[in-house]
C-alpha positions in Angstrom: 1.9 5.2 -12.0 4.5 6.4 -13.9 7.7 6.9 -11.3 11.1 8.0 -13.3 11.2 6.0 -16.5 9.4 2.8 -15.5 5.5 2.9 -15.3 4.0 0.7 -12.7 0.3 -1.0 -11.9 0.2 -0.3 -8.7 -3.1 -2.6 -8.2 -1.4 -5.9 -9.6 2.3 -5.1 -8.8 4.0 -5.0 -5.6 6.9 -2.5 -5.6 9.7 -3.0 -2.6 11.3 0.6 -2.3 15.0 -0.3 -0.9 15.9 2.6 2.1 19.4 4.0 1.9 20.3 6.5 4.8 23.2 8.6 4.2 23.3 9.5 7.7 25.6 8.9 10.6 22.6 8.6 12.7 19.4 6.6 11.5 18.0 4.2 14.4 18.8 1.2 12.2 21.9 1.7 9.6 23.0 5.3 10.9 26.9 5.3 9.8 26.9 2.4 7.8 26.4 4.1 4.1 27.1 7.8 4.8 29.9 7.8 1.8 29.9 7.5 -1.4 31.6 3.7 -1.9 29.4 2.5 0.6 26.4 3.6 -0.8 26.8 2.5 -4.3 27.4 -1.4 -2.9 24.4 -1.2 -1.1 22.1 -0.1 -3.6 23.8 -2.5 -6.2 23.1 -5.1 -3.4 19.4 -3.5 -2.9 18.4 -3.9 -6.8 20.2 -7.4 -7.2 18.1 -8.3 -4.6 15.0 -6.9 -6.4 14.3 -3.5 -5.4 11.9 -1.8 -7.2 12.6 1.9 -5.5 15.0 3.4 -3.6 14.7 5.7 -0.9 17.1 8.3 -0.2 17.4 10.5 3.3 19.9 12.6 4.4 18.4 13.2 7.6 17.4 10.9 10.4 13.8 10.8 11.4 14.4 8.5 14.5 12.2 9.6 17.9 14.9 12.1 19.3 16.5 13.0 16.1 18.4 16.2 16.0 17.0 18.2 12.6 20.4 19.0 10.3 20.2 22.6 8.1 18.9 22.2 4.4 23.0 23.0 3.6 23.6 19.9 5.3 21.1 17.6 3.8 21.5 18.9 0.3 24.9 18.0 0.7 24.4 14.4 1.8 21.8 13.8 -1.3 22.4 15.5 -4.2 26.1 14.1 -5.6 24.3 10.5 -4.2 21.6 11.1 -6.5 23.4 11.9 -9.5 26.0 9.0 -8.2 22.9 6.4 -8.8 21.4 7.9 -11.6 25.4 7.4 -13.5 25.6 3.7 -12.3 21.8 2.8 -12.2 18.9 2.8 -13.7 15.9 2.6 -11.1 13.9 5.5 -9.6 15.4 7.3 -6.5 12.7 8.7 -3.8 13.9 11.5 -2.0 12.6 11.6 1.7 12.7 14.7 3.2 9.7 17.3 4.2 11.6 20.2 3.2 11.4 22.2 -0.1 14.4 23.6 -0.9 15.8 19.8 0.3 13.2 18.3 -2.6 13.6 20.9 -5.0 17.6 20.6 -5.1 16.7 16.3 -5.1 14.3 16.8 -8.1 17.1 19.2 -10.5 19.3 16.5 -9.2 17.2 13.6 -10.8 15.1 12.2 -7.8 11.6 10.5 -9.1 9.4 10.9 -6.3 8.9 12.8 -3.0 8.5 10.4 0.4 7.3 13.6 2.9 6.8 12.3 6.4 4.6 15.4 7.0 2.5 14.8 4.4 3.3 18.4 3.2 2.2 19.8 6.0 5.4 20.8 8.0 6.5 23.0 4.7 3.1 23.1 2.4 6.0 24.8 -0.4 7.5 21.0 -1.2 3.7 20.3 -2.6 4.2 23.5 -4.6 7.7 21.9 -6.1 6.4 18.5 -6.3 3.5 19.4 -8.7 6.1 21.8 -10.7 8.8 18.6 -11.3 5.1 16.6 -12.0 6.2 13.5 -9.9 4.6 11.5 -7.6 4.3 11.7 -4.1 3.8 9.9 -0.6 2.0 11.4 1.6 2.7 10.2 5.4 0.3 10.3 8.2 2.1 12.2 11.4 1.0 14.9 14.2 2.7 16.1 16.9 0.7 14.4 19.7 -0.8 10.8 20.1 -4.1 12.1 21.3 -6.8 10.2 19.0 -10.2 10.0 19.5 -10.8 7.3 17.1 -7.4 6.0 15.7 -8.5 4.7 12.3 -10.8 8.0 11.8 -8.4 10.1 13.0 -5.6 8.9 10.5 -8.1 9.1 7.8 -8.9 13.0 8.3 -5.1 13.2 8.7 -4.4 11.9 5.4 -7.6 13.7 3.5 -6.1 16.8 4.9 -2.5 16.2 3.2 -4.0 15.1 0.2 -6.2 18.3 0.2 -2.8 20.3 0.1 -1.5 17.7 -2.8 -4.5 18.6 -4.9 -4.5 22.4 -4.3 -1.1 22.3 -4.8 -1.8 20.8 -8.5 -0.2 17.2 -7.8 -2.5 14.9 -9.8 -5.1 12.7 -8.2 -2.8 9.5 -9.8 0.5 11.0 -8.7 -0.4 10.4 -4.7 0.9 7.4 -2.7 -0.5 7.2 1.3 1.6 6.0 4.0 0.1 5.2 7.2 3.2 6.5 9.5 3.8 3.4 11.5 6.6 4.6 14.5 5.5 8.1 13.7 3.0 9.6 16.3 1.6 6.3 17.4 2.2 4.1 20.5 3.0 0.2 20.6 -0.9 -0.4 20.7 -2.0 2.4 17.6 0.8 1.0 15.6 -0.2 -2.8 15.9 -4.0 -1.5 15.4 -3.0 0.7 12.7 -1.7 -2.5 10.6 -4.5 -4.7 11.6 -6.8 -2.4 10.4 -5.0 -1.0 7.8 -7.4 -2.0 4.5 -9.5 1.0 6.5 -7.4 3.4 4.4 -8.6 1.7 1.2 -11.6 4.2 1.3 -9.7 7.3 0.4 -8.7 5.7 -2.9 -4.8 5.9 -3.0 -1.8 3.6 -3.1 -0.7 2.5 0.6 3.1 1.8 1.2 3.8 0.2 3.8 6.6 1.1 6.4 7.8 -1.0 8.9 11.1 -2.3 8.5 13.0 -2.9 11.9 11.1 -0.4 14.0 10.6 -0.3 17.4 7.4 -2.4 17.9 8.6 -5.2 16.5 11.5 -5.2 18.9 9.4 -4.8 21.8 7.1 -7.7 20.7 9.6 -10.1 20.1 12.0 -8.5 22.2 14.8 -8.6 19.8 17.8 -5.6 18.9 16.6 -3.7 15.8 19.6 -6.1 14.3 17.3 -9.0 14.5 14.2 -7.8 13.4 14.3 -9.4 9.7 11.2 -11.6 10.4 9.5 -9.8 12.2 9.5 -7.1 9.3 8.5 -10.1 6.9 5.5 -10.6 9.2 4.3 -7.2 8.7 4.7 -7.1 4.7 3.1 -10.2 4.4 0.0 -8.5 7.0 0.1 -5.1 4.9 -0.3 -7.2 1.2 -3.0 -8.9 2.3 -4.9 -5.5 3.6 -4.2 -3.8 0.7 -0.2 -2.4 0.3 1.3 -1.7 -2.6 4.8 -0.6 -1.7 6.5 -1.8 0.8 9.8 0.1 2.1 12.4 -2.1 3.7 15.8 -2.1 4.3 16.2 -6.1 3.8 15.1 -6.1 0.2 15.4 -10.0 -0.9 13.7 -11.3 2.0 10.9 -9.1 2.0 10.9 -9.1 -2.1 10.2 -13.1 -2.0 7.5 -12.7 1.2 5.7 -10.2 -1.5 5.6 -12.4 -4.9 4.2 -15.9 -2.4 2.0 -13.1 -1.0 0.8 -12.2 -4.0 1.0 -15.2 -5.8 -1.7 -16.9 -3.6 -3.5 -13.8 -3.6 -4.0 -13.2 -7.0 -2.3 -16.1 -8.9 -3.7 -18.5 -7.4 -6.1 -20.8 -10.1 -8.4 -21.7 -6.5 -10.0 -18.4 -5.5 -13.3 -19.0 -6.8 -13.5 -22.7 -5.7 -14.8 -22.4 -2.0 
């Protein structure tokens, strides 16, 4: 898949995307990189540490958030897009659900759209993504918890955002599928939802992988969403073996090393065929 300048095989790679929030408010780093200096040292830090991707919001999408103006968010984005782009070269993912947010990231130089509606809160930002021709992910979400059968459910979900992607004219190999864990889902349908998360396989996408520092892994270790570094390394090493891709973190080396022993005794490893 070919994401800004760098093409990429998703089936024998493993891409970490590195999450910057420019926002005084995200549940995990809200404040800490909402200006420009900031920012720029932590995504130096983010691709010395071996990020692949990085993941841009302007808006926090914690449970509770407050939804800014599209004003607002262009704002926060756009001059830290062109920022990167000046100092670095890696591709910048712009994660918003909103089209005129995406379209003003895209003329600013983003290289992917990260929609947590899966294009369905503003079916226009499919529209704009096929017209910049970059990929996409497409996140499962709804506005209720109310499944009938969890894994099923998610799976219609996602065909349905994909549907939009394709009508839209976003390429079958330009689509990325993202689970939603934290998003719509209780404790219970997020651990399931992991567990059984080479179900999703079947549609015949990319899965990335989101976990880093939510809220179920505080409550099952019972630790501050400060302390969560293992527990999000649990999880990566989990979503590899059922089929991730990309895995978007905001602890980049630790994760990025779990991912290449993942992978290396996955695929590497000279001993698969002697059992």
């Amino acid at each position: 898949m070919l994401i800004g300048n760098k093409n990429f095989d998703l089936n024998k790679q493993i891409l970490i995307m590195g999450i910057l929030n420019v926002t005084p408010d995200s549940f995990s780093d809200g404040g800490q990189f909402n200006n420009r200096d900031a920012s720029l040292k932590q995504v130096e830090k983010m691709i010395a540490d071996g990020a692949d991707l990085i993941d841009l919001g302007g808006e926090s999408t914690r449970p509770g958030h407050t939804q800014i103006s599209d004003a607002e968010e262009i704002d926060r984005v756009v001059p830290m897009i062109e920022a990167i782009h000046q100092r670095f070269d890696i591709a910048i993912s712009i994660d918003t659900y909103k089209s005129l947010v995406g379209e003003a990231a895209l003329k600013a130089g983003a290289n992917l759209v990260n929609d947590i509606w899966g294009f369905k809160y503003d079916p226009t930002l499919a529209e704009i993504t096929a017209k910049y021709q970059v990929p996409c992910i497409l996140m499962h979400n709804r506005h209720n918890q109310n499944y009938q059968h969890l894994i099923t459910d998610i799976k219609s979900d996602l065909q349905d955002s994909i549907d939009i992607a394709l009508k839209a004219g976003i390429s079958r190999d330009a689509i990325i599928l993202d689970p939603g864990i934290g998003f719509a889902k209780d404790y219970a349908q997020n651990m399931e939802t992991i567990y059984h998360l080479e179900a999703l396989q079947t549609l015949g996408y990319p899965l990335l992988l989101g976990t880093s520092r939510k809220g179920f892994i505080g409550l099952t270790l019972d630790l501050p969403v400060t302390e969560r570094v293992e527990g999000t390394v649990a999880t990566t090493v989990i979503g590899i073996m059922k089929g991730a891709s990309i895995i978007r973190v905001h602890d980049v080396l630790e994760n990025k090393r779990a991912a290449q022993m993942t992978l290396g005794i996955l695929k590497g490893a000279p001993w698969t065929n002697s059992i």
